[in-house]
Structures are given as C-alpha cells and as structure tokens.
C-alpha angles and dihedrals in degrees: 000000000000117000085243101053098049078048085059100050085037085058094051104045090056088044088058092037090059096040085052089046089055097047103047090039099058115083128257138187120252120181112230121199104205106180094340095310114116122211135173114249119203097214143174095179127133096205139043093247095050085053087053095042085040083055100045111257130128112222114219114188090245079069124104121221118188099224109015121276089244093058116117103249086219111122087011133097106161124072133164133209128187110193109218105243124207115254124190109210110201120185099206102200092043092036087223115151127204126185104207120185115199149122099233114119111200117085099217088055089053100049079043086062090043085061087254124135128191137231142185110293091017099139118213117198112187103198092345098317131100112247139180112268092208100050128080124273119245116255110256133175096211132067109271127205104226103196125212116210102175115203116267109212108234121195110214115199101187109185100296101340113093120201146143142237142192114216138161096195119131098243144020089263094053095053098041081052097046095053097049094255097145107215116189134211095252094040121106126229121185133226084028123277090250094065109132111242094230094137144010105296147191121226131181122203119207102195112215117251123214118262129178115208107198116209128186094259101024154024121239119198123195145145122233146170097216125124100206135050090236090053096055102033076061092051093048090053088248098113104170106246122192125346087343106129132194122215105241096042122251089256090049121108104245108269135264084249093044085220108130111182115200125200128202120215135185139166137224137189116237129187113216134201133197128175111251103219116237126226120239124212133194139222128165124274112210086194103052129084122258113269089018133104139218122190115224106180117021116229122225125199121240127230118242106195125209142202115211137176117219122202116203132190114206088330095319124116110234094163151356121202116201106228104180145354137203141175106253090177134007121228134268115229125216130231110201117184118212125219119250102165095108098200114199107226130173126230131193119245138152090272092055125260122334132202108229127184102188132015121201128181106216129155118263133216133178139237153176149176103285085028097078096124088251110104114236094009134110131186134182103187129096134193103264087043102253121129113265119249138101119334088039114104126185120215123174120287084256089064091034105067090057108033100046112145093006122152116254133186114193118178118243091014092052133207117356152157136254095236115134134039123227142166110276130199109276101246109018138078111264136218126158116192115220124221143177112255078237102055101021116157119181129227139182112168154090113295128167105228111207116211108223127227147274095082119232123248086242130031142157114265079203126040107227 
C-alpha cells in the first residue's frame, strides 16, 4: 500500500476515535425509577450500573434492575431500580419467624417463597393491620413484620345443625362472630368464648330458651340455658333468700310451660291483747229498790298479751301462730248489789188504780183448753185445780213454786191469777195467757205483768 495512502486511514480513524471519545465522554440525563420514584440522573456513565452507582444507590443482588445493570446506557435513557426490602414473616400460631429479603410486592408471592400456602380464612397483618394477600405491598423504607394467622378449623355443633368454620381469629368469640354465627348473652358455648384458637376445635352451642319468672309485683321475661329453676332464678339476679320459695321448687327441672313463680315470705312478731272478762258477783242492797241494781265495785277487764308470729307471702298474711301468752293484767271483779226494798205503786188501768209491788216485761202467749200445743187433745185442768179460762196464767214450774195464787194485773188481758205451770221459752221471761176455747185470743208479744199488792211475806230478790 503507498505510504500516502496507509497516512490518510491513519488520519481517519483518529479523527472517529476522538469523535467517539467525545461523544461517550459528555453527560447526558437518564430517568431512574427507585421504588417507584422517579428521579432525573446526570450521568456520564456508559453502563446501567454506573447510572445507579452515579445516582447513589447500592445495588444487592435481591435487588431488581430493569434492564440489566449490565446493559450500555447508549440509545436509553430510562432505567428502573427496585431496591429488596426485609421482610420478617411471623407465623403467629407456630411462632416461627422468617426474615425474607426481596423485591416482590405481593404478600401471597412472598409466604409462597417462604414454602407457605394460603387457604380460605388464612389472615395476613402487615405492622399490626389486615392486608390483602394478593395486593401489592406498600413501598417502605423500613423493615416490616408480615404476620401469618392460618386458619384453625372450628366444628360447630349448633343444636342440632353441625358445620364447620376457618378462622384466624384469636378466641372462640372472635371466630363464632366473624363467621356470622349470632351468640347471645344467655346462650351457652362450650369449651368458653375466650378459648384461644391454637389448634382445630369442637364447640357446642345451647341456645337460650325463653322463660318467664313471675314476681308479686312484676313479670320478668328471659331466656336461659339452665336446667333447673335454682340455676336460672341465680342467672336472672333473684336468688331465693330465707324462707322465699319458687313453684316449682329450686331443685325442680323448669317446667313444660317455662313459667317459675317466686314468692317472697317473711315473718313478724306481733304482740297481741285481748280483754280477760271479769266475773261479777251479787249481795243484797237494803237501799235499793226491788228488780234494780247498783254496782258497788266496778269491775274492770284484764289484759291477756300475746306473742304471735305472722307468715306472710309476698305481703300477704297466710298465717299467725300464737307463741306465747301471758297475763298483762288480772281482772277486776264486780260487785253488783241487788235491790230488796219491794215498794208498793199504783198504776191506772180500766178497772181503776191498782197498788203494785213489782213490774216485769215478759213475753206473753195464749192458751186454752184444746190449745194446749198437743194435736187432738184438751184439757181443763190446771195445776192449782181451777178450771182453765180467762183470768188463769201459766209461768214456769221456778215461778211457780213461789207466786202461786198471786195477784196479777197484764194490759190489754186485765186482772188474773197465778194458777197453772207450763213450759216457758229458755231465756226469756215467761208469761202464757189463759182463755176459754169460747173466747180465745192469741198473743205473742212483749207485756209488762204487774204483781198486785198486797206484798207476800217471802219473795225472790232475783227472778230465776
């Protein structure tokens, strides 16, 4: 080749080189993406990891670069970095605890890294807080604690529905409420709603019946899952106290009808008092009239006490029990004087005045000879042997023996003789008017019967 020729390539090839070296060597602007944040880098790096390193960033190899770091920067001027994050895995149930650095950014992709698969009613917390497993995580710039609450199978065996649940919950409670499952107050769960799901478990739900408790003054209606009334009168905060009973009694199944009636009893003392009569006795007073009575000493009644015990069912009194008894205060006799002085007093009547000694209302009948009282029988006879008609009276056989043929004066009969017995009516002064068959009038009614002077030599004080 001529020397010239070989001057003149020499010549163009310096002249590229240098126009390469002045290209590659001026700076230029690449957009980085860091964590999703992009940002512009003055550069005058040939090659994507000098533009990171240009920028700052120290490259791990958890980290992901978009191209390659290795990648010439010539025709590009965009480039990405997402920097790995640590991530502490914490299964919660196992206690297990894996650190994880990686730039993935859905959760489910990183327990599925971990060698953890998820299932329905698997809980994931990131720092404390539920997440969705399969959304991306938020960027951070700090370490974050993901935690894993697998799912605890739990039987439920619901009266007589059976089915099952997954829950990552914390208790027994928190499951049974998460799934929809509505627990009362009354109702009973067994084992206890704050059972810690650590493992699969069996629960059994009693639902609460209703039950009505019927007080004196109100009606209290509940539901409850006892079996017996003492059990639920405890529940519902009416424990029976004292002498209180329940029908049916505390030991008692609840009824068919679940009504349970309580009743509240009490006692109180009571001190009683009743009056003690007191007797009355009698001696002659010279200076009182004949029939009449003067009391000498008053008598005065005693006080006999009384201590009684007094049931009551809700406030009403169903019996009283005398306990004891005592004499608070003895009697006061009476002395009662009874008159003697027989003073002879006239009276008016059709037949002109007449002397009297006594006057006694009694009640007067009336009688005759075939009105006797004894069907289909007459008699004539009277006791003192005089014929029976009118001006003949009948007493009983106590006056009798003492006022035989004594004077008598009667209103509306007239004047007449003591002369036959009969029976009398008990308690009650006696007189029986006799009559003639002929001229009978009949009488049933309160007289007063006069007893005529002169006055006999013996008489009663006190008419038996």
């Amino acid at each position: 080749m001529p020397k010239y020729r070989l001057l003149t390539y020499l010549s163009i090839g310096l002249i590229l080189a240098g126009a390469a070296l002045t290209f590659f060597g001026l700076e230029r602007d690449v957009l980085l993406v860091v964590d999703g944040q992009p940002q512009t880098v003055h550069t005058r790096a040939l090659t994507l990891s000098g533009v990171i390193q240009d920028a700052g960033y120290p490259v791990t190899p958890e980290d992901r670069v978009i191209p390659n770091s290795t990648t010439w920067m010539i025709g590009h001027s965009i480039a990405r970095l997402d920097r790995a994050q640590q991530t502490t895995l914490q299964n919660v149930r196992s206690g297990a605890v894996e650190i994880l650095q990686s730039t993935e950014p859905i959760p489910a992709n990183l327990l599925a890294a971990a060698g953890i698969m998820l299932f329905p009613g698997d809980l994931l917390t990131l720092d404390g807080a539920a997440i969705d497993p399969y959304g991306p995580l938020p960027n951070r710039i700090r370490p974050a604690v993901l935690e894993f609450h697998p799912a605890v199978q739990v039987s439920v065996q619901d009266g007589g529905v059976e089915y099952n649940i997954y829950s990552a919950a914390a208790t027994l409670f928190e499951a049974l409420w998460q799934s929809g499952v509505t627990i009362s107050l009354a109702d009973r769960i067994t084992p206890a709603g704050s059972t810690q799901l650590n493992s699969p478990l069996t629960v059994e739900i009693e639902r609460a019946q209703p039950v009505t408790i019927q007080l004196a003054d109100r009606a209290i209606h509940t539901a409850t899952t006892a079996d017996r009334v003492g059990e639920l009168l405890t529940e519902a905060g009416i424990p029976l106290q004292g002498m209180d009973y329940s029908l049916p009694a505390e030991d008692q199944p609840l009824p068919a009808d679940r009504l349970v009636r309580v009743v509240r009893v009490r006692e109180e003392i009571a001190l009683e008092q009743k009056p003690i009569p007191y007797s009355s006795s009698y001696q002659q007073d010279n200076e009182t009239e004949l029939d009449q009575r003067r009391v000498i000493t008053a008598g005065e009644y005693g006080i006999e006490v009384s201590r009684v015990r007094v049931r009551l069912e809700d406030g009403v009194e169903t019996s009283r029990t005398a306990e004891a008894a005592w004499v608070a205060k003895e009697p006061q006799d009476q002395l009662v004087g009874y008159g003697t002085q027989a003073v002879v007093k006239t009276i008016d009547t059709p037949y002109g005045a007449l002397e009297y000694w006594r006057a006694v209302n009694v009640f007067a009948t009336s009688y005759s000879p075939c009105r006797l009282g004894i069907p289909n029988y007459c008699n004539l006879q009277t006791s003192s042997g005089a014929d029976l008609r009118q001006g003949i009276v009948a007493v009983t056989r106590a006056w009798y023996s003492w006022m035989r043929g004594q004077r008598v004066y009667i209103p509306g009969y007239g004047v007449a003789v003591v002369g036959d017995v009969g029976g009398g009516i008990p308690g009650r002064y006696w007189v029986d008017l006799g009559y003639s068959d002929a001229d009978y009038k009949s009488w049933a009614s309160n007289v007063t019967m006069y007893f005529l002077a002169p006055v006999p030599a013996a008489i009663p004080w006190i008419l038996p």
